[in-house]
Backbone bond lengths (Angstrom), bond angles and torsions (degrees), N, CA, C in turn:
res aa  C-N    CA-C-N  psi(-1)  N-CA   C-N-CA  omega(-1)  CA-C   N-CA-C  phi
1 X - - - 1.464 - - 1.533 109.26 -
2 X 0.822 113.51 120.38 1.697 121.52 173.34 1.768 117.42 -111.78
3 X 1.547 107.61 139.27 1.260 113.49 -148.79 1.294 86.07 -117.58
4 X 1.263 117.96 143.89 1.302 138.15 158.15 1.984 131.60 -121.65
5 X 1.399 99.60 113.36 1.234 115.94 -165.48 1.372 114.02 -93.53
6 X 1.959 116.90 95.30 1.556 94.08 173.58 1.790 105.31 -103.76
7 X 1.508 102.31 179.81 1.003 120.16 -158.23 1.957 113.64 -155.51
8 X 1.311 124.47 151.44 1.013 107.85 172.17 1.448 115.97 100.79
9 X 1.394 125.97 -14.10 1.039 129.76 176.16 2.097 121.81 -69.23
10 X 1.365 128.40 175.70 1.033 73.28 -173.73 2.054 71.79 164.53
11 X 1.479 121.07 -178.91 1.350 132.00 -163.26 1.901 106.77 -126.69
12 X 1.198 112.79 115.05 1.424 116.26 -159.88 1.859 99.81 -146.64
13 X 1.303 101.95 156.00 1.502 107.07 -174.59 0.982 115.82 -92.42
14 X 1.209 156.38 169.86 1.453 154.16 -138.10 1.631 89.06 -98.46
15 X 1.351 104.43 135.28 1.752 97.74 167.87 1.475 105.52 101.58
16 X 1.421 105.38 -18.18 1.711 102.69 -165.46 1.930 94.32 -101.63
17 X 1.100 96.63 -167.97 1.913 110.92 -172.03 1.537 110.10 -120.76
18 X 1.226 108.47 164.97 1.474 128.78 -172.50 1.833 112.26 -144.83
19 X 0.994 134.18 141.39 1.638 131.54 162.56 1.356 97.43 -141.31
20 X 1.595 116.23 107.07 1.403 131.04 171.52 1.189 82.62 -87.13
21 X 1.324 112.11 175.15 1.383 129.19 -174.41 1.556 112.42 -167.44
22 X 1.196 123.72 151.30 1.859 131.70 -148.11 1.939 113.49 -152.26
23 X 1.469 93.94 93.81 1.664 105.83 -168.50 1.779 93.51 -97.69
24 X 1.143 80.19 142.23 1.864 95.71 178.66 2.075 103.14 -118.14
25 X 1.239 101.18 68.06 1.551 89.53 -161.78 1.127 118.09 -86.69
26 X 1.344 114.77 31.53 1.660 129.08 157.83 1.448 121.27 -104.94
27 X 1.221 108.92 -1.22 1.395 120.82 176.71 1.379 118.32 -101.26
28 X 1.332 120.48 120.74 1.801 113.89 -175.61 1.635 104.00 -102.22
29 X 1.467 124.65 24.99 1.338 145.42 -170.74 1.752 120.52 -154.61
30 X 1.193 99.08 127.30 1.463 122.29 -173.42 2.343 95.35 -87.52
31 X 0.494 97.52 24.80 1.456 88.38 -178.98 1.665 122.09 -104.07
32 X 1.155 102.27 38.77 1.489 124.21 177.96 1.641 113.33 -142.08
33 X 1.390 109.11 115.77 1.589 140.78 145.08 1.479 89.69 -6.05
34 X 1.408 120.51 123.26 1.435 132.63 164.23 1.233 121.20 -123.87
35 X 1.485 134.20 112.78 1.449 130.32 -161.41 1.771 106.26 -131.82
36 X 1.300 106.77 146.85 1.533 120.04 171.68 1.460 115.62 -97.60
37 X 1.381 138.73 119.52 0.952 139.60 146.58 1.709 130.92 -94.87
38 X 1.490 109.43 167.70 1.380 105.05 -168.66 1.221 104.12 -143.00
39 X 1.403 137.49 138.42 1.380 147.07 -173.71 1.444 98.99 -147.67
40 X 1.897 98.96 111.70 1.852 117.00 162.75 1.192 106.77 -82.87
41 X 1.296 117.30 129.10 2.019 105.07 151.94 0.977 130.92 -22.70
42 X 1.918 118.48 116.16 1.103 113.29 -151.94 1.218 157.33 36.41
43 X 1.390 94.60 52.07 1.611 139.94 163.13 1.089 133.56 -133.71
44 X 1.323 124.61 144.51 1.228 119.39 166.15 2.047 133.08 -63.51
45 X 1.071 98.37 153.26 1.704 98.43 -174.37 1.434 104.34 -61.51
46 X 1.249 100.55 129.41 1.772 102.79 179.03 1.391 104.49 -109.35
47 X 1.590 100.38 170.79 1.657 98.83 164.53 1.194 126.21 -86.67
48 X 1.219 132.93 -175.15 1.530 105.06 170.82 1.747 93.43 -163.23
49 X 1.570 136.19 -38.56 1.264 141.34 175.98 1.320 120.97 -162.16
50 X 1.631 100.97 135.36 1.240 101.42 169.96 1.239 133.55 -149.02
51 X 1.503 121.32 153.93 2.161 105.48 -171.35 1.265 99.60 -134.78
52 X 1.168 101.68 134.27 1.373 129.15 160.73 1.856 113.59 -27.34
53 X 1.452 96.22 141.59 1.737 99.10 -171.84 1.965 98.87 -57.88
54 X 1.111 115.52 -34.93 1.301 138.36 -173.58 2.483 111.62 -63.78
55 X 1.082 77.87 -22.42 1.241 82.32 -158.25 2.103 143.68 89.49
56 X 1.671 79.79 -7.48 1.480 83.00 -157.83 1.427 107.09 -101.35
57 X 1.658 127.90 -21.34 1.115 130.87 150.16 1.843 129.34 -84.27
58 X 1.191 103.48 147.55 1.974 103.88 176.41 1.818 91.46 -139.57
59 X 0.675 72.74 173.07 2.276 99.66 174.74 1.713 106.85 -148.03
60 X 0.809 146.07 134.02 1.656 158.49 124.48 1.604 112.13 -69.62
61 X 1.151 104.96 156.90 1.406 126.09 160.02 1.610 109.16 -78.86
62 X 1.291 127.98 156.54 1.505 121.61 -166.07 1.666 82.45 -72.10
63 X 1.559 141.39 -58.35 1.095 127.77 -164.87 1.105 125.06 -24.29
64 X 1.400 114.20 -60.03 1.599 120.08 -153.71 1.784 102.91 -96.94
65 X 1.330 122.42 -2.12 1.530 131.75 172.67 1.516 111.02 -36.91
66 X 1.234 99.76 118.01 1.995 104.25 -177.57 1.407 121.66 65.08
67 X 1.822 108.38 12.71 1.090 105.42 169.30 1.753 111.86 -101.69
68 X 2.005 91.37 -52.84 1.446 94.74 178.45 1.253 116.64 -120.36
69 X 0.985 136.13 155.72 1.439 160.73 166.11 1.806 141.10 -96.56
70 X 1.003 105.74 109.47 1.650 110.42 -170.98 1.417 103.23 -89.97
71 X 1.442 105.88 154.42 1.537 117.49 -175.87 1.090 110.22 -174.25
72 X 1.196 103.52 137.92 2.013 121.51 166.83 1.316 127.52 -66.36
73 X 0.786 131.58 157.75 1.636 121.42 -175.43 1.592 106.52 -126.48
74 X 1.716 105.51 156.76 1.682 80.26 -153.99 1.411 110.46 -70.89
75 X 1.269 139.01 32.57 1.545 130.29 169.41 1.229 109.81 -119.61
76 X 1.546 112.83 28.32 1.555 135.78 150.20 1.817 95.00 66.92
77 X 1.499 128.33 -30.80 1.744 105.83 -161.56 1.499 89.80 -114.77
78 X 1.544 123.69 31.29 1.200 111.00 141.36 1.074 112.15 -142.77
79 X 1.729 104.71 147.79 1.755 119.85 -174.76 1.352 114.98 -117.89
80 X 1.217 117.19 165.73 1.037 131.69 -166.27 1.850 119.18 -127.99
81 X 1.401 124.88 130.40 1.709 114.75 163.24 1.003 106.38 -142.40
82 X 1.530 103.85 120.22 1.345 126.01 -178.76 1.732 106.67 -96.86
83 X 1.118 97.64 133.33 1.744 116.83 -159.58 1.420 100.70 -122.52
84 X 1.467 122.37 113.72 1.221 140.91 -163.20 1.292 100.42 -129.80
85 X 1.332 116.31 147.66 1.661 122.99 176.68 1.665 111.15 50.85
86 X 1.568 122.55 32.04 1.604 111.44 147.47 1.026 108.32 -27.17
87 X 1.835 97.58 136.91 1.421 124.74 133.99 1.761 114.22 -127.42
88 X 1.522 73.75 179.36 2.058 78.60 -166.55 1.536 112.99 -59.77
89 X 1.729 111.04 -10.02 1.813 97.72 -176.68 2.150 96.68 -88.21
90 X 1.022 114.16 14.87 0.827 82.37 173.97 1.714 112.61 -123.85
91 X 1.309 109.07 40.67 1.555 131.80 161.18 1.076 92.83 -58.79
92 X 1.698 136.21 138.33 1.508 134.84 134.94 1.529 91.62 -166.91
93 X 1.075 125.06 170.42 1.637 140.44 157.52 1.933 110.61 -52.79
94 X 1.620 119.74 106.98 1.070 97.27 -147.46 1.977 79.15 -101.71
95 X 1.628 126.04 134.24 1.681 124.66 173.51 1.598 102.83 -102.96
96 X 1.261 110.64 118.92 1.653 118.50 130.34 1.424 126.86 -22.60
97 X 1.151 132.84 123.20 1.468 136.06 154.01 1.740 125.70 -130.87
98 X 1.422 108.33 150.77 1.334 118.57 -175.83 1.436 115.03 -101.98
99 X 0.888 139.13 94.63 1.566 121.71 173.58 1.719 116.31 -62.51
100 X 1.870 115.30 -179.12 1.276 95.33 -179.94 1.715 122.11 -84.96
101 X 0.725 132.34 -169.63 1.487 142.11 -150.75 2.075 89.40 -68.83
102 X 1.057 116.86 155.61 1.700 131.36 164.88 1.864 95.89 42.65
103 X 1.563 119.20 15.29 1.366 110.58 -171.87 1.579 103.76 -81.94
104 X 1.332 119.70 137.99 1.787 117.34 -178.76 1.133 98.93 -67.32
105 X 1.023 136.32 164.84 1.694 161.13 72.31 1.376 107.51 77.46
106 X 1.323 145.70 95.71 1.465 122.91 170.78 1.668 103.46 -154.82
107 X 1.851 97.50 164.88 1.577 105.49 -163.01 1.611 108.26 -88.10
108 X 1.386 111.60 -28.40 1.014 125.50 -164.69 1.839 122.89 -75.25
109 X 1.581 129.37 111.03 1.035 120.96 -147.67 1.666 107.02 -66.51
110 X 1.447 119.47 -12.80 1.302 130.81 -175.37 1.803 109.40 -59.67
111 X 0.873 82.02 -59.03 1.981 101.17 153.79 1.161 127.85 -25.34
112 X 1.080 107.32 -20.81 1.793 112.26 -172.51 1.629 107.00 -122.06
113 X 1.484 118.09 169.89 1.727 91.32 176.03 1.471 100.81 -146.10
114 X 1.463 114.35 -1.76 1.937 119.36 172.39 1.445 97.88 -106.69
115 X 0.857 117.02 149.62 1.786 131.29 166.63 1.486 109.79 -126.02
116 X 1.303 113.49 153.07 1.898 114.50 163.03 1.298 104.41 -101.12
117 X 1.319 118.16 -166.81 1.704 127.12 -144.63 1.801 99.84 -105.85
118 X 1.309 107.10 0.14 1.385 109.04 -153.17 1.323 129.63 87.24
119 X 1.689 109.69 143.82 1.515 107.33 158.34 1.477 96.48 -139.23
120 X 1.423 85.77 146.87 2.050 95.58 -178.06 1.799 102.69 -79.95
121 X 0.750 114.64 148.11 1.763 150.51 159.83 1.267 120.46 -128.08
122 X 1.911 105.79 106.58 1.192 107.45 -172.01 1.996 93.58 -127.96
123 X 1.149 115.09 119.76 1.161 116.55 165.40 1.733 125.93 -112.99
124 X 1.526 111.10 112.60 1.292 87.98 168.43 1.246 117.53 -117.69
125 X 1.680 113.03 -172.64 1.411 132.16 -154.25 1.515 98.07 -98.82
């Protein structure tokens, strides 16, 4: 079982920034696909970012393009998304995910098989 710890989440005004952040501290290896998801009230879980076990690939959702940014940290099993230019649609409960070991890149939450507990993101206007 592998645990995933996010952190960093948190209540900010439209325009302002956020860096949740996602520790895997059972893992002594960065070689797993790391992805962000996001779920608004009454909605479904979306995708929102993701990087390569490698570091060298990410994907966004067109939403969050040139706003936020995913990243590894240099002890590879924790990541980072730094969220620039909030707005209020992008309030929801934001989850961490792990895919399995050397697995590429993907949007789909089926894809992945650890989740974290959530962190709230609440931005208002």
């Amino acid at each position: 079982q592998v645990q995933l710890v996010e952190s960093g989440g948190g209540w900010v005004q439209a325009g302002g920034s956020l860096r949740p952040s996602c520790a895997a501290p059972g893992r002594t290896s960065g070689n797993y696909a790391r992805g962000w998801f996001r779920q608004a009230p009454g909605k479904e879980r979306e995708f929102v970012a993701v990087v390569s076990w490698s570091g060298s690939s990410t994907d966004y959702t067109d939403s969050v393009k040139g706003r936020f940014t995913i990243s590894r940290g240099s002890a590879k099993n924790t990541v980072y998304l730094q969220m620039n230019s909030l707005k209020p649609e992008d309030t929801a409960v934001y989850y961490c995910a792990s895919a399995p070991r050397f697995a590429p890149v993907g949007r789909s939450p089926v894809e992945y098989d650890y989740w974290g507990q959530g962190t709230q993101v609440t931005v208002s206007s």
